[in-house]
C-alpha positions in Angstrom: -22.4 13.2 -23.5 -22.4 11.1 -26.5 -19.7 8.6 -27.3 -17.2 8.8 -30.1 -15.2 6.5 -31.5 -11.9 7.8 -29.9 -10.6 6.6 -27.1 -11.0 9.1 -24.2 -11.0 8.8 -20.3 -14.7 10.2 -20.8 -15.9 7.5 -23.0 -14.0 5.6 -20.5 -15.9 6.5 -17.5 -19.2 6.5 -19.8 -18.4 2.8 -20.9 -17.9 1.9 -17.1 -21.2 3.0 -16.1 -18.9 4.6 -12.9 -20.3 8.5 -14.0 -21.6 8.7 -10.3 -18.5 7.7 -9.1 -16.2 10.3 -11.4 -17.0 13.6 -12.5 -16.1 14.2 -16.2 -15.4 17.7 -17.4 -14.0 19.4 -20.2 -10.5 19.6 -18.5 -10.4 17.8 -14.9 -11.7 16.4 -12.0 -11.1 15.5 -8.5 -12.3 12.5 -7.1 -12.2 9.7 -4.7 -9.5 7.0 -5.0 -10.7 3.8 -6.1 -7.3 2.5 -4.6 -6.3 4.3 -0.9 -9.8 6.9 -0.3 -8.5 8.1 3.1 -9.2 6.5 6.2 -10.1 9.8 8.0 -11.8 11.3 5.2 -13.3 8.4 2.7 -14.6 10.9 0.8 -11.7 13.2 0.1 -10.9 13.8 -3.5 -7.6 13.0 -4.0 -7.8 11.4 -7.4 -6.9 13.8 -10.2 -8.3 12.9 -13.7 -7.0 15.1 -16.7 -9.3 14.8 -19.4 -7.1 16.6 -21.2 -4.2 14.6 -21.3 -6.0 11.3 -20.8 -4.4 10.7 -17.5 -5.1 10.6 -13.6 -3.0 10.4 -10.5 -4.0 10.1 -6.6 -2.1 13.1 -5.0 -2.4 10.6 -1.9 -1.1 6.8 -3.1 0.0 7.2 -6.1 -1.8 5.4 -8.1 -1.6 6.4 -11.6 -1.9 5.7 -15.3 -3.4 6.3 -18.8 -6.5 5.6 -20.4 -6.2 2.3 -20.7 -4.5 1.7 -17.3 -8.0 2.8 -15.7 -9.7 0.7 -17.9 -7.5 -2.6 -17.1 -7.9 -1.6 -13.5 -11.5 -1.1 -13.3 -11.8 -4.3 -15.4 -9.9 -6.4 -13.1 -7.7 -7.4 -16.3 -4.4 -7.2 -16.9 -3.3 -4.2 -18.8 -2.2 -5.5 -22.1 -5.8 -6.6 -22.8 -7.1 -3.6 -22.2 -7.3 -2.0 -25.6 -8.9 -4.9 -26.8 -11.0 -5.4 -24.6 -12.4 -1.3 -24.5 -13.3 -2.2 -28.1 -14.9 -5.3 -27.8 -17.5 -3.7 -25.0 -17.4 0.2 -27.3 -18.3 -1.5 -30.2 -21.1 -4.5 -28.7 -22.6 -2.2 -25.8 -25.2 -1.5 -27.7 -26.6 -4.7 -28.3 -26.4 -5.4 -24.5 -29.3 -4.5 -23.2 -31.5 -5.9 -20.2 -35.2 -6.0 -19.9 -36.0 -2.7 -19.7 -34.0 -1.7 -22.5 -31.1 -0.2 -20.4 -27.7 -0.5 -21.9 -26.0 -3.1 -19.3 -21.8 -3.1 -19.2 -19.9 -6.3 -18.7 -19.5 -7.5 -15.5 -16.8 -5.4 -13.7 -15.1 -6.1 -10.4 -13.5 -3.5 -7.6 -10.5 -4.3 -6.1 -11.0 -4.1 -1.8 -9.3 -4.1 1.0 -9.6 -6.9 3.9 -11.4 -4.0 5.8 -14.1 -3.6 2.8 -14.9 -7.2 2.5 -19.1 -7.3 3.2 -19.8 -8.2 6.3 -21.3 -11.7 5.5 -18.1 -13.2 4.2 -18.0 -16.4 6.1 -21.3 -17.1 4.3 -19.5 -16.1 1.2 -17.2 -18.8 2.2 -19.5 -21.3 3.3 -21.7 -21.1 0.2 -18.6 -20.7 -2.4 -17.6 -24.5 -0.4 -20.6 -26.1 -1.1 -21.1 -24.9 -4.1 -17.9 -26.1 -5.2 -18.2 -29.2 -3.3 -21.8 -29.8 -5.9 -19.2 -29.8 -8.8 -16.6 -31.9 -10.4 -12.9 -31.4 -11.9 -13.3 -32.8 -15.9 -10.5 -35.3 -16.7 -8.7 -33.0 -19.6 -8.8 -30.3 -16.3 -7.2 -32.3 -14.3 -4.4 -33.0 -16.9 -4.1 -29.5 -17.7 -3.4 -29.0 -13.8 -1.2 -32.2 -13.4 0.9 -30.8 -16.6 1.4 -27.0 -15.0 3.3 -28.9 -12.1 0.7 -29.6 -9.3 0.3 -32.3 -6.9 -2.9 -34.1 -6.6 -3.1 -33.3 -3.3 -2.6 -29.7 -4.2 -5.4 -30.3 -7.2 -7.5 -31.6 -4.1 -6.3 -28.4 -1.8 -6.8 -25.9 -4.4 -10.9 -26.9 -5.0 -10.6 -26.7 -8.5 -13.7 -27.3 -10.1 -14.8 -27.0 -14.1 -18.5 -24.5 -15.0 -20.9 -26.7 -14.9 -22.4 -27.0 -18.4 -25.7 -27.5 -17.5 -27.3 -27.2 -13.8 -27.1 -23.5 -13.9 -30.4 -23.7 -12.1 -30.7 -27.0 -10.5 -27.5 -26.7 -8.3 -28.9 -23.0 -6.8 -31.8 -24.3 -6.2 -30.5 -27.2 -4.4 -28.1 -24.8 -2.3 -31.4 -22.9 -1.5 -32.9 -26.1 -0.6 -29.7 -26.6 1.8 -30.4 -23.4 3.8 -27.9 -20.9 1.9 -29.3 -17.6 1.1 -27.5 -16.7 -2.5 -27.9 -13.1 -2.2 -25.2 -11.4 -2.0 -22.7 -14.2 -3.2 -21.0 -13.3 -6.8 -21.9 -15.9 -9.6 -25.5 -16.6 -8.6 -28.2 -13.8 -10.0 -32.3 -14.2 -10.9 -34.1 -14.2 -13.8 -37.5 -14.2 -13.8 -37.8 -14.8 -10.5 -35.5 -17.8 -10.3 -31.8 -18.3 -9.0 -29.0 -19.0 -11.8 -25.5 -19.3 -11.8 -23.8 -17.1 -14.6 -21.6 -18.9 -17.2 -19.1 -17.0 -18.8 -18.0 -19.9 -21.0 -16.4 -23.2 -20.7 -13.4 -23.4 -18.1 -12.6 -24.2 -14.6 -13.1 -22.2 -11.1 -9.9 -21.3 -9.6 -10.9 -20.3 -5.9 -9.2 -16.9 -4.2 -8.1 -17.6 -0.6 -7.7 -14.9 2.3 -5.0 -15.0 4.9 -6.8 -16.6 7.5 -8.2 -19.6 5.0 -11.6 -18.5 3.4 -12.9 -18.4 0.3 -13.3 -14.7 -0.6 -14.0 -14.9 -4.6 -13.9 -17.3 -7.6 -11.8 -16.8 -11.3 -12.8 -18.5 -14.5 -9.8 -20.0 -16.3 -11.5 -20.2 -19.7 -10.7 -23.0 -22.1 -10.6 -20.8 -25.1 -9.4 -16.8 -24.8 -10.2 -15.9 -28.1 -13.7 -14.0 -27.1 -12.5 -11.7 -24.4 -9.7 -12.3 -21.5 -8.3 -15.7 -20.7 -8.9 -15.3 -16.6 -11.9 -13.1 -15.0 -12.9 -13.1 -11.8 -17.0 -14.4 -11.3 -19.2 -11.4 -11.1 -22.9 -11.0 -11.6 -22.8 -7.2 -11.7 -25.7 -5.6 -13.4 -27.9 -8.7 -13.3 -31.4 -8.9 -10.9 -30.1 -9.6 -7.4 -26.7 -9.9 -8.8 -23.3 -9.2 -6.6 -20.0 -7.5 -7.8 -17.2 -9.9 -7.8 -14.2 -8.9 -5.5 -11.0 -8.9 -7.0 -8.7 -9.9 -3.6 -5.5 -11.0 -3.6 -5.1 -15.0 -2.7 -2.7 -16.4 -0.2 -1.4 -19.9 -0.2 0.5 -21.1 2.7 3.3 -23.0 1.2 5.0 -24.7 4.0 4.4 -22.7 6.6 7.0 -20.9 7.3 6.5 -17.1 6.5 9.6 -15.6 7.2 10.0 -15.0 3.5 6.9 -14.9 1.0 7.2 -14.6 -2.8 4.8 -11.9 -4.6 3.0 -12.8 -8.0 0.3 -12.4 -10.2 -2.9 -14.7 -10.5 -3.9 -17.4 -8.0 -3.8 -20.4 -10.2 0.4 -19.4 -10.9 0.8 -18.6 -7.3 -0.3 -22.3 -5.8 1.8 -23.8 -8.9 4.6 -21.8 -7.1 3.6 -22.4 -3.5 3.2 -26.0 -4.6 6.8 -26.7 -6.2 8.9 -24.2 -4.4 7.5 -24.5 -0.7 7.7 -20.5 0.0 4.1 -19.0 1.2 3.0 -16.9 -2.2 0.4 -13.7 -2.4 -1.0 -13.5 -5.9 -2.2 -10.3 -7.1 -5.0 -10.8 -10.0 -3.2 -7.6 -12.3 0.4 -5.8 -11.5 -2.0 -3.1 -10.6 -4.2 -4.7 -8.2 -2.5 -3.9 -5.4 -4.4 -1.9 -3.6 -5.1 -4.4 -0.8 -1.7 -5.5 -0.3 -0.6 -3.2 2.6 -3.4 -5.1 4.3 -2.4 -8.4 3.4 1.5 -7.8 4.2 0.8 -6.3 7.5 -1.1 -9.5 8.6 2.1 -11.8 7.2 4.6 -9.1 9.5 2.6 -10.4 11.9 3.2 -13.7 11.5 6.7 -13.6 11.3 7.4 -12.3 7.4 10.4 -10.2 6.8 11.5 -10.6 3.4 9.8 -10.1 0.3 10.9 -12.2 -3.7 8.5 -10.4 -6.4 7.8 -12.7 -9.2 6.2 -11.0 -11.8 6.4 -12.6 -15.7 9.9 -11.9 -17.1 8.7 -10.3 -20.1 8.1 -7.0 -17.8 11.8 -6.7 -19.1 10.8 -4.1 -21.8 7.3 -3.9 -21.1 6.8 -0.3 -19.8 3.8 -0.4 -18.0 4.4 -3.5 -16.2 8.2 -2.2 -14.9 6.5 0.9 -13.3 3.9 -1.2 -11.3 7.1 -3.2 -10.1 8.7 -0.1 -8.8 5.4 1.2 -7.3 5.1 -2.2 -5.6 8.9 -2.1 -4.3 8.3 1.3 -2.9 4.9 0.0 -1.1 7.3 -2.1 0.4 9.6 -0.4 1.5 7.6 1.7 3.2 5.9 -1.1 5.3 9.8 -1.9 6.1 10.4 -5.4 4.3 13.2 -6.4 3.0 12.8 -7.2 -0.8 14.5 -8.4 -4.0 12.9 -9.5 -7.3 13.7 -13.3 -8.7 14.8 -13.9 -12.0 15.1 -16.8 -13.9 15.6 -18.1 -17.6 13.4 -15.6 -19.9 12.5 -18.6 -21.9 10.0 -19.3 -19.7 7.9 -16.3 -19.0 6.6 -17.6 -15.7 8.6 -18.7 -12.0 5.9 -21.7 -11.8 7.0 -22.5 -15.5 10.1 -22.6 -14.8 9.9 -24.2 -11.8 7.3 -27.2 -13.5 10.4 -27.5 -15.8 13.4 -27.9 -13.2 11.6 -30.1 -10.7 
């Protein structure tokens, strides 16, 4: 199949490199879900995709969308940059090749469940801690993190840390000079035989944190969003010895007390919140990432959780797309029996952890 210039869920799938994953046809397809599979059959096709329409649905979960919704998911960005960024890698693929001359697609992360995390993912952890530990937090970073409302002992807590701009080999080769193995660790890939850390751009590393305290991926906060989104998560998909990046929720503690925990979206905004507010916060990294959370909230019921505050952006107020992944997350949760409610708060501030930096 060649690739047009329209925008259709098979140049979508094409653009993705995922055509082993999804069958495309002239009318539909059923296939896996990305999202729920099925724990008794993980390879039952429950995922309809109507090429038709431009439009899929799991028969089993739920999860659902356009064109662009299973681009933004399969991007691991949020869905408003989606059409913008389907065009940047439609209309640049072709000058991305690697070695071999193979067209290579940007890195692309999969959202997992706690279940699907690799095996080796306390050395994930353990190498993600001293690579960070290598690294420092630039002054004009620490400002920018001192301004959205954070402590310095939450600056210190967090492991904040800016891209190196240089030492892209030197510090790998120092962690392999430590005893870590980087294979299989997102961020770190070979070229010609030699260990490197991917830079996506100037920025800082915003660590994602399971339940139960370890590091399970990194995001880039770039300093300047003009070439492509402003977060990403670190992936090093598609490069020699290279690792997708895992797209998992991140859990701050707060102050410990569980029995209510406040639902948002990106990790940096969540430990602003967890940070000013005190409540224990789960960030999603897209309104549509969610496909982890039943994990996630069944290991807070655990702990004591009961009540659930969703604090999405206010400007889903009118915004379609991002109002129907707030009723499918209310309706996750209902069904894992929480009790729920969404906060709101002054619209002139589009975030909680805005408006909370503002009212402290």
């Amino acid at each position: 199949m060649s690739i047009t210039s329209d925008l259709t869920m098979a140049a979508c799938i094409d653009l993705l490199g995922l055509r082993t994953r999804y069958t495309i046809s002239d009318r539909a397809s059923n296939n896996v879900c990305p999202v729920c599979g099925d724990s008794r059959n993980p390879r039952k096709k429950k995922l309809n995709i109507n090429f038709q329409k431009g439009t899929f649905r799991c028969n089993k979960c739920g999860f659902s969308g356009g064109i662009l919704d299973f681009w933004a998911y399969h991007r691991d960005i949020p869905r408003e940059d989606a059409w913008k960024d389907y065009w940047k890698v439609y209309h640049g693929i072709y000058d991305k090749k690697d070695q071999n001359g193979k067209v290579r697609v940007p890195p692309k992360t999969k959202v997992l469940s706690e279940q699907e995390i690799p095996l080796d993912f306390d050395r994930i952890d353990k190498t993600y801690r001293e690579f960070l530990n290598m690294l420092c937090l630039s002054k004009e970073h620490y400002e920018n993190l001192k301004g959205r409302g954070l402590s310095d002992k939450a600056i210190k807590e967090g492991l904040y840390k800016t891209v190196p701009l240089t030492a892209v080999k030197a510090i790998p080769a120092k962690l392999i000079e430590k005893g870590y193995d980087l294979k299989g660790i997102p961020g770190f890939y070979k070229e010609k035989g030699i260990w490197k850390f991917l830079r996506y751009g100037d920025g800082f590393l915003i660590p994602s944190i399971t339940t139960d305290g370890k590091i399970c991926s990194l995001q880039l906060r770039k300093d300047n969003s003009s070439n492509g989104p402003r977060y990403m998560t670190v992936s090093t998909d598609g490069y020699e010895e290279g690792t997708k990046g895992v797209a998992f929720p991140s859990f701050n503690p707060g102050n410990g007390d569980f029995s209510k925990v406040i639902i948002t979206e990106g990790a940096l905004k969540g430990n602003i919140i967890a940070c000013l507010s005190g409540y224990p916060v789960v960030s999603v990294l897209g309104v549509n990432s969610t496909g982890s959370l039943p994990d996630i909230l069944k290991t807070l019921q655990d702990k004591g959780t009961s009540q659930l505050k969703i604090a999405f952006d206010m400007d889903y107020i009118g915004n379609k797309h991002v109002e129907e992944a707030c009723d499918k997350l209310e309706e996750m949760i209902y069904r894992l029996g929480f009790r729920y409610s969404r906060l709101v708060w002054d619209p002139d501030y589009k975030g909680l952890d805005d408006y909370l930096a503002a009212h402290r």
